[in-house]
C-alpha positions in Angstrom: 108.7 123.3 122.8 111.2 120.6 121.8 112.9 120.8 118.7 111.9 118.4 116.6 114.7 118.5 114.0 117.3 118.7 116.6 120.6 117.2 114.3 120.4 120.3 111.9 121.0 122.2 114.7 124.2 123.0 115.0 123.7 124.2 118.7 122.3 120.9 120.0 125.0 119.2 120.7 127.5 121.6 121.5 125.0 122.7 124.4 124.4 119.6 125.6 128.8 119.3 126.5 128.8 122.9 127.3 126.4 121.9 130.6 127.8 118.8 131.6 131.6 120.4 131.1 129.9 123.8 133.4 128.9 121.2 136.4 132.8 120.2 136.9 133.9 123.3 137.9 133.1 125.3 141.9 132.3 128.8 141.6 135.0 129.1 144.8 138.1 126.9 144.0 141.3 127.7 143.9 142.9 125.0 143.2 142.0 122.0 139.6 140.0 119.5 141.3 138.9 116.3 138.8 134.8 117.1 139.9 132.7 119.1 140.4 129.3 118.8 142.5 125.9 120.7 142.2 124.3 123.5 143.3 127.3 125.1 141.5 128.6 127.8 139.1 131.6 128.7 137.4 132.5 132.5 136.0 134.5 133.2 132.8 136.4 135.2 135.1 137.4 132.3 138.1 139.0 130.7 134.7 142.8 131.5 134.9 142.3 130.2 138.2 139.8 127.3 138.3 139.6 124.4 136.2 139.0 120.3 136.0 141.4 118.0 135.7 141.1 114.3 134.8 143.0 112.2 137.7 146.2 111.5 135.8 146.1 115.2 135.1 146.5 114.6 130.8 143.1 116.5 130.4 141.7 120.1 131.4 138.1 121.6 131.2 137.5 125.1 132.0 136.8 128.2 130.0 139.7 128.9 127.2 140.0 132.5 125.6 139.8 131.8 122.0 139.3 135.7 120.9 139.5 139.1 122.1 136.7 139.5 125.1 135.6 135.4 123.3 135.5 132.5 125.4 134.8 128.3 124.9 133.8 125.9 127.3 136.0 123.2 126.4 138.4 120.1 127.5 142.0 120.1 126.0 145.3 117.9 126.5 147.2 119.6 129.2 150.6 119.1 128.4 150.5 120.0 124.8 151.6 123.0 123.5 148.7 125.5 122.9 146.4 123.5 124.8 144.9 121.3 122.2 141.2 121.3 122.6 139.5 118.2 121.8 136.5 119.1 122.6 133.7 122.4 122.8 130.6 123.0 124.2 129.6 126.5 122.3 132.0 125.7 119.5 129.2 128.4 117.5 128.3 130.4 120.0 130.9 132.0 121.8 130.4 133.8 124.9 131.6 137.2 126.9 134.6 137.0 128.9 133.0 139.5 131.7 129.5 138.3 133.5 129.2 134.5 131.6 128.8 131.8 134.0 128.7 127.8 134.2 126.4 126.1 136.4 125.1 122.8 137.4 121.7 123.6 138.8 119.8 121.9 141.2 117.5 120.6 139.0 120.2 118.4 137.4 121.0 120.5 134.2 124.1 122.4 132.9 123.6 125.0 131.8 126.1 128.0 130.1 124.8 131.7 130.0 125.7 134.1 128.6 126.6 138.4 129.7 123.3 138.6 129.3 121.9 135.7 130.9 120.8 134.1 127.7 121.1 130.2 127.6 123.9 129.3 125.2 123.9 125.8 125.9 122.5 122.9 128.6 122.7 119.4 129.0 119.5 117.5 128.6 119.3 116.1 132.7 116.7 118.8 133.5 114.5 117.0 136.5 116.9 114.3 137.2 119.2 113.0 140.2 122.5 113.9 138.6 124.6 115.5 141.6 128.3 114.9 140.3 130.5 116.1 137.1 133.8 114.2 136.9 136.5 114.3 133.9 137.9 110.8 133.6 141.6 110.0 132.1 140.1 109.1 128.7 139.2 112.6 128.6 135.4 112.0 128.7 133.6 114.4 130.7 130.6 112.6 132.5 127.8 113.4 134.6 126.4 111.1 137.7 124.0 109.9 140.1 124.4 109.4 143.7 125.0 105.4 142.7 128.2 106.6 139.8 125.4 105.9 137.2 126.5 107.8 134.1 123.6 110.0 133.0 125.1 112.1 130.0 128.5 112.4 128.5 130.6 114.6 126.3 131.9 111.0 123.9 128.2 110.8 122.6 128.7 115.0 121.4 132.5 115.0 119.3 133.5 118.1 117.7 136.2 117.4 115.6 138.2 114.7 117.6 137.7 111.4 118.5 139.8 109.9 121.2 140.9 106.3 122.4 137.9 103.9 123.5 135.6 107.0 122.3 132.8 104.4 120.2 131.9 106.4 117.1 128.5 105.3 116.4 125.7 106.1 113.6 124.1 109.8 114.4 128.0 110.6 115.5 129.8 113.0 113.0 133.4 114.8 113.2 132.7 118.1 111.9 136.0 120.3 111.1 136.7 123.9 112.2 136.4 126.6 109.8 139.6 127.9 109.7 143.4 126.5 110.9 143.7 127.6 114.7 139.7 128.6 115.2 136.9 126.8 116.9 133.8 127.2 114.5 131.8 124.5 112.8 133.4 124.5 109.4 132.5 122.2 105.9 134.3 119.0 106.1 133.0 116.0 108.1 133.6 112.4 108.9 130.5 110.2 109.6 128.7 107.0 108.9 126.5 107.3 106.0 123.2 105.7 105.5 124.7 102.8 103.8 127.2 102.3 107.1 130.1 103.0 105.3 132.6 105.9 106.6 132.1 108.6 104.7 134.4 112.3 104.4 132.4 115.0 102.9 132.1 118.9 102.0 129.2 120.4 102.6 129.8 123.6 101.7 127.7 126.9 101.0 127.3 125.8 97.2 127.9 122.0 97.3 127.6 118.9 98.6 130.4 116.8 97.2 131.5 113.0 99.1 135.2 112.8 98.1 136.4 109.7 100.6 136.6 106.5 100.0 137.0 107.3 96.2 133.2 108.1 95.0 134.2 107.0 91.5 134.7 103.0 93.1 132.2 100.6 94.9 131.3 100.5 98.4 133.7 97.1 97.5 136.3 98.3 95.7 137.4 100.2 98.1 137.7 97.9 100.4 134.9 98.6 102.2 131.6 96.1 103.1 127.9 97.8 103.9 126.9 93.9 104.8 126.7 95.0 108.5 123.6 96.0 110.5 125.5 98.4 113.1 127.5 101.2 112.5 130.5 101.3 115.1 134.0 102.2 115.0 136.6 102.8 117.8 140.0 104.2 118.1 142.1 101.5 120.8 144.6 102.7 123.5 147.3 100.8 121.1 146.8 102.9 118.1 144.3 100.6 116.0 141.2 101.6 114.7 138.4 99.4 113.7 135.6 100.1 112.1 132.1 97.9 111.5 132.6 98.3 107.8 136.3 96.8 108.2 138.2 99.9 108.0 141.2 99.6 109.4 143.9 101.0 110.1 147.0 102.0 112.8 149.5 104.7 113.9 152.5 104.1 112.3 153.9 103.8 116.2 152.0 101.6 117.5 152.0 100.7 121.3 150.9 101.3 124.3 151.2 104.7 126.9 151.3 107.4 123.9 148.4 110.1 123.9 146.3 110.2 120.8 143.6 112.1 118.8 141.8 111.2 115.9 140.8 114.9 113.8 139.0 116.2 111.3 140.8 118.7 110.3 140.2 122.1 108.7 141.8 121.1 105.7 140.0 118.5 105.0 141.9 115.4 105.8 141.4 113.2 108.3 144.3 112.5 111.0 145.8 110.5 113.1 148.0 112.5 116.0 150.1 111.1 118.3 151.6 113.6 121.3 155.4 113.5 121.9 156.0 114.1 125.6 159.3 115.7 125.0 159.1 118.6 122.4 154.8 118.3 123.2 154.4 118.9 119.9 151.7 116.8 117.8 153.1 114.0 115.2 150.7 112.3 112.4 150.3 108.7 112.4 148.2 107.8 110.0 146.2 110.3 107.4 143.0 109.6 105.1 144.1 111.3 102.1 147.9 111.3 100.4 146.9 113.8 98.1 145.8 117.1 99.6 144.3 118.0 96.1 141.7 115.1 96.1 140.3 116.4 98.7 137.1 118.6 97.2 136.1 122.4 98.3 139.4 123.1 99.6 140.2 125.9 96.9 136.3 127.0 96.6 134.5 127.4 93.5 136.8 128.3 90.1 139.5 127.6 92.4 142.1 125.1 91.1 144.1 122.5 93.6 148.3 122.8 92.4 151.0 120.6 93.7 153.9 122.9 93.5 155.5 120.6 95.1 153.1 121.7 98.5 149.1 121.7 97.4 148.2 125.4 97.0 145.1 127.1 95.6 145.1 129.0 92.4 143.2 131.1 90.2 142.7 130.4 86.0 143.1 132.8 83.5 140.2 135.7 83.5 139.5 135.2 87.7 140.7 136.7 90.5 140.2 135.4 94.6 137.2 136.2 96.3 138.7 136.4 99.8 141.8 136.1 100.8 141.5 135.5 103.7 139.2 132.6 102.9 139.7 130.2 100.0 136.3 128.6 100.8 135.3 131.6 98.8 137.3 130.4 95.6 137.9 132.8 92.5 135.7 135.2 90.6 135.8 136.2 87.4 137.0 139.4 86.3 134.4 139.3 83.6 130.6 138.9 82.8 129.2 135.9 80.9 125.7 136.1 79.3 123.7 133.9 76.8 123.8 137.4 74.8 127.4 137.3 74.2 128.5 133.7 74.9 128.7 133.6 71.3 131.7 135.9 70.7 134.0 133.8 73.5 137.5 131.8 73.1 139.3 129.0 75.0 141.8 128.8 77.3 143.6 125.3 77.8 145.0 124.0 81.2 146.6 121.4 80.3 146.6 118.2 83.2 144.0 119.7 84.9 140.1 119.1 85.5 136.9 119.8 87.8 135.8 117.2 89.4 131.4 116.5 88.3 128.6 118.8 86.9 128.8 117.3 83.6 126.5 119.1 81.2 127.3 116.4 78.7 129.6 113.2 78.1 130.5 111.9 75.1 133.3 109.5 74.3 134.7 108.6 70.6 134.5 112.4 69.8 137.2 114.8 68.1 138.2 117.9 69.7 135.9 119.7 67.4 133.1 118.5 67.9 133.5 118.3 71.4 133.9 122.1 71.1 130.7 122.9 69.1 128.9 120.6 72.0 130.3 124.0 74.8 129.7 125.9 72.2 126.2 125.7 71.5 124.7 125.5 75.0 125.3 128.4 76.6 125.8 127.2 80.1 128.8 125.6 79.7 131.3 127.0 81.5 134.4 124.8 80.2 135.0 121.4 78.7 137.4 118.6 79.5 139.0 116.2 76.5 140.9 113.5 77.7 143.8 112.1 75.5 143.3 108.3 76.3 142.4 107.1 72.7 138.7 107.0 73.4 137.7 110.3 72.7 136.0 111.7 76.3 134.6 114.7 76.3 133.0 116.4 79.2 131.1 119.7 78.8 131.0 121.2 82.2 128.0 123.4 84.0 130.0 124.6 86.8 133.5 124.3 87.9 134.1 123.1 91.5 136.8 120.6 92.6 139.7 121.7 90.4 142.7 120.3 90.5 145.8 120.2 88.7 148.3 116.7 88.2 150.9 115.9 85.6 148.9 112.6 86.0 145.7 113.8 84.5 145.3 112.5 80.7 143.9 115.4 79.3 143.0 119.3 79.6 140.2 121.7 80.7 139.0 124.4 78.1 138.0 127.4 79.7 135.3 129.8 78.1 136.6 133.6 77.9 135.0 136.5 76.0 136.9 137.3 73.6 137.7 140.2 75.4 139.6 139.4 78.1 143.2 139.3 77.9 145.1 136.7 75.5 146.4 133.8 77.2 148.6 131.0 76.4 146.9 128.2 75.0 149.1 126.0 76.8 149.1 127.0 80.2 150.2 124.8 83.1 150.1 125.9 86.4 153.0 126.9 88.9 150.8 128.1 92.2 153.6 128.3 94.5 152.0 131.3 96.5 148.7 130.2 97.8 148.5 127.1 100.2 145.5 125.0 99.8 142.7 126.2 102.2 144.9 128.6 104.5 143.3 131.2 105.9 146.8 133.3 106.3 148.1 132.4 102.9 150.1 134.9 100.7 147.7 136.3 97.6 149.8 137.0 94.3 147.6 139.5 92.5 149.9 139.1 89.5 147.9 136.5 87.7 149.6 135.6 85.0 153.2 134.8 87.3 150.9 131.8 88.1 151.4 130.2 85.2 155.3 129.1 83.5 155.4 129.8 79.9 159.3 130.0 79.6 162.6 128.7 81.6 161.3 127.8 84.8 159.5 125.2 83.7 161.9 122.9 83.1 162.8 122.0 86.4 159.2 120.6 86.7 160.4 118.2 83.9 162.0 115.8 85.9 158.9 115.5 88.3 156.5 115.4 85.8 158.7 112.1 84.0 158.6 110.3 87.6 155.3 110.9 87.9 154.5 109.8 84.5 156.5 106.5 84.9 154.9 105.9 88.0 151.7 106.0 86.4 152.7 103.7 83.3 154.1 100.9 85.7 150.4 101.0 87.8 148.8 100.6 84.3 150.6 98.0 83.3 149.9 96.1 86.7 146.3 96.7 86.1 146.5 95.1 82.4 148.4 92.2 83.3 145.5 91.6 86.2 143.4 92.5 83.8 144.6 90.0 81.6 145.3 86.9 84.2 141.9 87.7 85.9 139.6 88.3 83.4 137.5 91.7 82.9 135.5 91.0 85.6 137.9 92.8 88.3 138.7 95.8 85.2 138.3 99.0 87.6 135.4 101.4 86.7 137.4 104.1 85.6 138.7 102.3 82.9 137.5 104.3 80.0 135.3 102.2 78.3 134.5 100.2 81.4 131.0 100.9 80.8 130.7 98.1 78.6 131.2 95.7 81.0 127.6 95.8 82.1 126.4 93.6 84.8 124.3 90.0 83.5 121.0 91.3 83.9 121.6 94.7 82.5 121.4 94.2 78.6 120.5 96.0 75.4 117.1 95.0 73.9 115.8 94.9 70.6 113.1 97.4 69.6 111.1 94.5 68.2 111.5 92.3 71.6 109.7 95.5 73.9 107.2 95.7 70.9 106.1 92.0 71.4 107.1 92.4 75.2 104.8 95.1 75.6 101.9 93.9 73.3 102.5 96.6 70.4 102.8 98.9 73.7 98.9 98.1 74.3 98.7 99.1 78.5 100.2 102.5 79.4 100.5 102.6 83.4 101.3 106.2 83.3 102.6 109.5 81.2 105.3 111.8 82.1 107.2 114.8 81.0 110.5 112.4 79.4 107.4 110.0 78.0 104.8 107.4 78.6 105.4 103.8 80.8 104.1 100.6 79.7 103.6 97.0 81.1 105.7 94.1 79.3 106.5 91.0 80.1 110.2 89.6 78.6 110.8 86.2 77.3 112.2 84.9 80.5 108.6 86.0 82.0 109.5 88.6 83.9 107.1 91.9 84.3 108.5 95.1 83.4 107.7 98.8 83.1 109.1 99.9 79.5 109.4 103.9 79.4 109.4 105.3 75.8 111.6 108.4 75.5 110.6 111.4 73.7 112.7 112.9 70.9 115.4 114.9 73.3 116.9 111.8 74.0 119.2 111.2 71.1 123.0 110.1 70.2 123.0 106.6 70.2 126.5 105.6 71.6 126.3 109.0 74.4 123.2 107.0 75.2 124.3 103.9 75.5 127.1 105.1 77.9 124.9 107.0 79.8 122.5 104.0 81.0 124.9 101.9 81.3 126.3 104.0 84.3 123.0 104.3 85.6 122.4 100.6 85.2 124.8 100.5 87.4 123.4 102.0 90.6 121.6 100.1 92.7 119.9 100.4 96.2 117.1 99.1 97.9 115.2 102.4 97.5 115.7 103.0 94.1 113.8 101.4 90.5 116.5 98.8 89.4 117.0 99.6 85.7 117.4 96.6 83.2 118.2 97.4 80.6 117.8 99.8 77.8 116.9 100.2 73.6 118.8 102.1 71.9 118.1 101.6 68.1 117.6 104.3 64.9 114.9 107.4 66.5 113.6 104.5 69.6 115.0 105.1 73.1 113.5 103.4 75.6 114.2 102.4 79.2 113.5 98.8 81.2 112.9 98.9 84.1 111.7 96.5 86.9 107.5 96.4 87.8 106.4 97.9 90.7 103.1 96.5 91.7 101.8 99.2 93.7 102.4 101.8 91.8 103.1 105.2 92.4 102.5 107.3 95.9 100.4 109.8 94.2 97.8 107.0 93.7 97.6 106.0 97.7 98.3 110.0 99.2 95.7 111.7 97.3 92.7 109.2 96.5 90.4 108.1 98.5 92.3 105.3 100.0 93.9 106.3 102.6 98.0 105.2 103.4 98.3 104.6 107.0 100.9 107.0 109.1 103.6 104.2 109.5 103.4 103.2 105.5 103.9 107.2 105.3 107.0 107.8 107.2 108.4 104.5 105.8 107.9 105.7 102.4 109.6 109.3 104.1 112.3 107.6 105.6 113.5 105.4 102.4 112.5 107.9 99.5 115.5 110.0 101.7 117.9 107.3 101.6 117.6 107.2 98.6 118.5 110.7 97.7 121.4 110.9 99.8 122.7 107.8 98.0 122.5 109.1 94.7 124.1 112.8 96.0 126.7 111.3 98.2 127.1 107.7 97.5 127.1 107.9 93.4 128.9 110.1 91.1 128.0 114.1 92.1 125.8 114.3 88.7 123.0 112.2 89.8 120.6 115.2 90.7 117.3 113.9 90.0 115.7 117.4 89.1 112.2 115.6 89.2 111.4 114.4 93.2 107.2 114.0 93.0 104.5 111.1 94.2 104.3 110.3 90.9 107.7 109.2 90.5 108.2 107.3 94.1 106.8 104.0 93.3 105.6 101.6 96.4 106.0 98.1 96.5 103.6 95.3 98.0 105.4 96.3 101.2 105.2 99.8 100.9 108.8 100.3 99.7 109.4 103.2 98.5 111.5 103.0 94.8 112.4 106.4 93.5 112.0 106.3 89.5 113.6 108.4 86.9 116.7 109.5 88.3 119.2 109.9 85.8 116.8 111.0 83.2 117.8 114.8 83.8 121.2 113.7 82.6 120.2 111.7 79.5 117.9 114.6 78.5 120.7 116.9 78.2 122.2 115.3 75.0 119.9 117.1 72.7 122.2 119.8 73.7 120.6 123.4 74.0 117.2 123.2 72.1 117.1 119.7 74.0 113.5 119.3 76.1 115.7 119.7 79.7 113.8 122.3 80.3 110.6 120.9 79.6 111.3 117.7 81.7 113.6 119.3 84.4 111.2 119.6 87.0 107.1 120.1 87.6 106.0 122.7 88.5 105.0 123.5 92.4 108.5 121.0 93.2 110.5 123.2 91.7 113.3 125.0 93.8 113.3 128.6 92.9 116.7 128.5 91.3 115.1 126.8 88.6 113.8 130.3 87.7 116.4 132.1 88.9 119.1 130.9 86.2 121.4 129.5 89.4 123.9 126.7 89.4 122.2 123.7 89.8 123.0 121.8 92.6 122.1 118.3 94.8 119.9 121.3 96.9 117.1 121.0 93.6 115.8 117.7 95.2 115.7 118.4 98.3 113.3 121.1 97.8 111.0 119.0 96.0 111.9 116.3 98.6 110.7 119.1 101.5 107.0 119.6 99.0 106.6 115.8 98.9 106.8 115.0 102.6 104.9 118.4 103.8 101.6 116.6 101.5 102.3 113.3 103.0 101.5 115.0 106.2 98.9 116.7 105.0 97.3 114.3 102.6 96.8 117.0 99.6 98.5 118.0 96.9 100.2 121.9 98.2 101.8 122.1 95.0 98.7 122.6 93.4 100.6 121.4 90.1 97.2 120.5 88.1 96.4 124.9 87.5 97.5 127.2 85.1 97.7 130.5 87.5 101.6 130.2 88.6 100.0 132.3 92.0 97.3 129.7 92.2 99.8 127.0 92.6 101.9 128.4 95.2 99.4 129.4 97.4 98.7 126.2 99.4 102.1 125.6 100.0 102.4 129.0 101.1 99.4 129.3 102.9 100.2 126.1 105.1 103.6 127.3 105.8 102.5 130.3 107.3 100.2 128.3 109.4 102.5 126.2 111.1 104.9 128.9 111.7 102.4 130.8 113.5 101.0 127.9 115.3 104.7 127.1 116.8 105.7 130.4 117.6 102.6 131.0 119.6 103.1 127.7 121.2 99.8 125.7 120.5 99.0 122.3 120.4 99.6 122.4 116.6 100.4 119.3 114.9 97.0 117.6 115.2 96.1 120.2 113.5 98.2 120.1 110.6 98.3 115.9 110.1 95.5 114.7 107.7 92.2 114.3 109.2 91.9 111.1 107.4 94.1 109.1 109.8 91.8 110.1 112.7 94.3 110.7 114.7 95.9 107.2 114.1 99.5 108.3 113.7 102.9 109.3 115.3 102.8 112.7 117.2 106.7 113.2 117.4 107.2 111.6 114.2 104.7 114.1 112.1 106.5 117.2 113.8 109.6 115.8 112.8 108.2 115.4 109.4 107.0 118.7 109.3 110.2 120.7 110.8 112.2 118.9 108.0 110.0 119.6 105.4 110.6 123.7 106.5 114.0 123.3 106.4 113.8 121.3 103.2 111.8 124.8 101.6 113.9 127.3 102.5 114.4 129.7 99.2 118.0 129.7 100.2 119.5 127.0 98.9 122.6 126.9 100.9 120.2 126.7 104.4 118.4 123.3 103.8 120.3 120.4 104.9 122.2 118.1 102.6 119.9 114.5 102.6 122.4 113.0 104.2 121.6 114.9 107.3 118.0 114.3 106.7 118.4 110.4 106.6 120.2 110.9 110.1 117.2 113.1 111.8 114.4 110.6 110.3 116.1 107.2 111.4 116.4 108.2 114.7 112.7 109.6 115.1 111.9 106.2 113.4 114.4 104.3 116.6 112.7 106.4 119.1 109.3 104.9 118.1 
């Protein structure tokens, strides 16, 4: 059977190149030809003596010995040194170097087998005329027809490299190789996100984290535009690249007749490489990010990113590294935290240094102190920042990712110890000039404390630390005196108490204008966990939903900085907040009126939503998702993804409601309701009850529930019982349905679609529905896709139909 969820597979495209690269080579030449023609196969041992060659003779494809007795099907730049490979067919799946073979069968296909005569990887030309594998000079491997017509080529399946005139389109995605000098799919990847922006993210084993352009700044302010309804970009045989969403930029040597690569490399970073044809050694161009350190995951979790002056990975006080051979891995600590004796802890300062999101809490015009009591009283917090800007910021922190260390940084992080372990200074900056930022064959220092100067040698950091701190004083200065000729409307989001600066229609109401607005609150349109919903109409006659808050969500000015960031974020696909009350013990929410309520209202009543309203309300209840885990700032985790909180409008819109409210809930600190309104039961990931981090992962879970019932038509979370058993057992039961079903090969997905539509729906798009909603499930958090990936696999069933 097809699969129907073929992009979070990592073998799908890699097999499709590995076939069409296995038709250009003769299973009897001696000699590089530039085709190769079928019935035909190639064997891992024929390599050192058989390969393709473009015409010009820049590019090879043949089999390339990337282990001991481990082989790739791959193309590479011939004259470089170490046979740069731009591109792999089993990039995951490596095969033998005794008894694998390469063939281009007679019914069209390539196909790569293994020792063992296992598949590895094939094209998809099964049962068609394609009689001819040639390597062009671009480097693209292509296969023919008897007319020249290209049927399949390796530039719609990149790796990690784009080349010149290679189109990088939507559903296109550089992916980065584990480790410096290996072949594997690793976490770091370059790709058009759902808004058509180019994107660079991590998706590692814990996190998802989007770290380029800055996530902190607008699609706009970054010089970006998502006003575009194609996503294209292209690299150009002069050194320019141009992108749909008028990214731009060039090799810093420009011209014609120089050899080029675009990478995604394992670091992290995205570069350009130009080959010089005299040492054929590789030179950068161009590169996305300036400052290694910026770049998120590289050092792992607890790990901390040091410029010293090269970016290096280090450990804090109380931790030790996982791996060493893999920073990925970050640090450990050499301790055990528990609730039981998180009371009898100390902090540890690092001074200029932070970790980037999970915000517990954030509070600004606070002391120290009580910042301080806000870590100390909820016993998740792993550390706090306090930023010396004159505001007052204080972030408590629920897991430490991202770190990173620059003289740069206003303020400190405030790690939690027990008491136990081992005095530190209270000032400690970092040195970290023994492990390298991400390298697999870095040096470890298991002397933790020579990490840190506390004496002598830091004074030759002085100097450094007074450029960089002049440097920073002259760009804010610029940014006041633009500030001040410009007015506040261009004042850049991270300003401190840029919050202010709310958008027109996003204001601060009365309590006594929602009262009259809302008729003394007289007609409730629905009840949730954070409160009740009511119908209003303001004095500029516009309907609204007002939501009253229950008493967890206190702290007036926390508050009001806390909606006014989420007032900010805005997509199609998402309830458009207004504005908000904040005034003695009333907190309530305005939002815009949706007329068609919620989807729990059409999905499980007796009127019936047609198939196409369902996978619309699918497709855009996704997008919205991965905008608030990728796009916005990593803390917008919704923690509450249900029917009743994806409204429709009268077009069958999908508008997710209540995201943010996780956040806001979490200022009543730890006897706050969080754990009350975190979640419903049944949509509930099972790290919820597991005491894990909690990640983006949560609502994509609950995402996976919500679209398994819209294919169903019932409610599988069974959230309206009492027996915990009771309420899993649907979902349960119909998961172990359709996994039998596929694995015996029936007919199954009729069976599985609700019999309500009567058969009026989309067979490929319900098993592409279903297959997503699997992977969306898994109990292991790190195996379900990141939403951005989902967004990919349901537009293009969606384009296919």
């Amino acid at each position: 059977m097809t699969n129907p969820f073929p992009l979070l597979s990592s073998s799908f495209p890699s097999a499709v190149f590995f076939f069409l690269i296995a038709s250009l080579f003769t299973p009897t030449a001696s000699k590089i030809h530039n085709y190769f023609e079928r019935p035909s196969s190639l064997s891992v041992e024929d390599a050192s003596s058989t390969a393709i060659s473009s015409p010009d003779n820049s590019f090879t494809c043949g089999f390339h010995e990337v282990g001991s007795n481990a082989y790739v099907f791959g193309i590479w730049f011939t004259h470089s040194i170490n046979k740069t490979i731009v591109w792999t067919a089993n990039r995951d799946k490596l095969v033998n170097g005794h008894g694998s073979r390469i063939s281009l069968r007679g019914d069209g296909a390539m196909v790569l087998t293994d020792v063992d005569g296992t598949i590895v990887w094939e094209t998809n030309t099964s049962s068609t005329d394609a009689r001819r594998a040639e390597l062009l000079n671009s480097g693209n491997l292509v296969l023919k027809d008897p007319h020249g017509k290209i049927l399949w080529q390796s530039f719609d399946f990149p790796t990690d490299t784009l080349l010149p005139s290679q189109r990088f389109t939507k559903g296109k995605k550089l992916t980065s190789s584990l480790r410096k000098g290996g072949y594997a799919s690793g976490y770091f990847s370059f790709y058009f996100d759902n808004d058509n922006v180019l994107k660079l993210i991590y998706d590692g084993p814990e996190i998802s984290s989007l770290y380029w352009p800055d996530p902190g700044l607008s699609i706009f302010d970054n010089g970006r535009t998502n006003y575009n309804s194609s996503r294209i970009a292209v690299l150009d045989e002069m050194g320019w690249f141009l992108s749909s969403d008028q990214f731009n930029f060039r090799a810093s040597d420009m011209g014609l007749g120089i050899k080029r690569r675009l990478t995604m490399d394992y670091d992290g970073n995205l570069r350009l490489y130009s080959l010089n044809n005299k040492t054929r050694q590789w030179m950068v161009t161009w590169e996305a990010l300036s400052q290694p350190c910026d770049i998120h995951g590289v050092c792992g979790k607890y790990g901390v990113c040091v410029y010293g002056p090269e970016p290096r990975c280090s450990c804090p006080p109380g931790y030790e590294v996982s791996d060493p051979s893999d920073w990925n891995q970050g640090c450990k600590p050499r301790f055990n935290k528990t609730c039981s004796n998180f009371k009898d802890v100390k902090f540890v300062e690092l001074v200029h240094t932070d970790f980037y999101g999970f915000d517990l809490n954030y509070s600004t015009s606070i002391t120290f102190e009580a910042c301080r009591e806000l870590c100390l009283g909820d016993c998740r917090c792993e550390a706090f920042s306090y930023r010396l800007t004159g505001a007052g910021l204080c972030f408590t922190k629920s897991a430490l990712f991202n770190g990173y260390h620059s003289p740069a940084f206003p303020g400190s992080i405030y790690l939690t110890l027990p008491a136990t372990v081992e005095k530190t200074s209270a000032h400690t900056i970092f040195n970290a000039t023994d492990l390298i930022c991400n390298s697999r064959d870095a040096e470890i220092v298991q002397n933790y404390t020579s990490m840190y100067l506390l004496s002598g040698k830091r004074v030759k950091w002085v100097y450094l630390y007074s450029f960089a701190a002049a440097i920073g004083g002259i760009e804010i200065f610029i940014l006041l005196v633009g500030w001040l000729l410009f007015g506040r409307q261009g004042l850049p989001d991270t300003i401190e108490d840029g919050y202010r600066a709310i958008i027109s229609q996003f204001r601060r109401f009365s309590y006594s204008e929602l009262k009259s607005a809302t008729g003394n609150f007289r007609e409730e349109l629905g009840k949730g966990g954070s409160g009740a919903v009511y119908r209003g109409v303001l004095s500029d006659e516009r309907v609204v939903a007002v939501k009253r808050l229950g008493d967890a969500f206190q702290g007036e000015e926390e508050f009001w900085a806390e909606v006014s960031i989420i007032g900010k974020i805005n997509h199609m696909n998402l309830v458009r907040m207004w504005g908000f009350c904040s005034q003695g013990r009333h907190r309530l929410l305005v939002y815009e009126y949706i007329e068609n309520r919620s989807l729990d209202g059409h999905l499980f009543s007796k009127k019936v939503i047609g198939w196409k309203e369902r996978f619309k309300v699918a497709v855009g209840t996704a997008k919205a998702l991965a905008y608030l885990h990728h796009e916005c700032l990593e803390w917008v985790i919704h923690c509450d993804v249900k029917p009743e909180n994806i409204l429709l409008d009268g077009d069958y819109e999908p508008k997710v409601a209540d995201f943010g409210l996780a956040k806001l809930a979490q200022r009543g600190g730890a006897g706050s309701e969080f754990t009350r309104i975190r979640g419903t039961k049944g949509y509930m990931a099972p790290e919820w009850a597991l005491n894990l981090p909690i990640t983006a992962k949560v609502d994509v879970y609950s995402y996976g529930v919500v679209i398994l019932e819209m294919v169903r038509g019932i409610r599988l979370s069974n959230w309206v019982g009492d027996n915990a058993e009771e309420q899993e057992a649907e979902l349960t039961r119909f998961v172990r349905t359709v996994k039998r079903k596929i694995q015996s090969g029936e007919d199954w997905v009729e069976d599985v679609v609700d019999p309500r539509l009567e058969g009026q729906f989309d067979k490929s798009q319900a098993a592409t529905l279903v297959a997503t909603g699997l992977s969306c499930i898994e109990e292991d958090r790190h195996k379900r896709p990141a939403m951005a990936s989902v967004v990919q696999v349901l537009v293009e069933s969606e384009n296919e139909n």
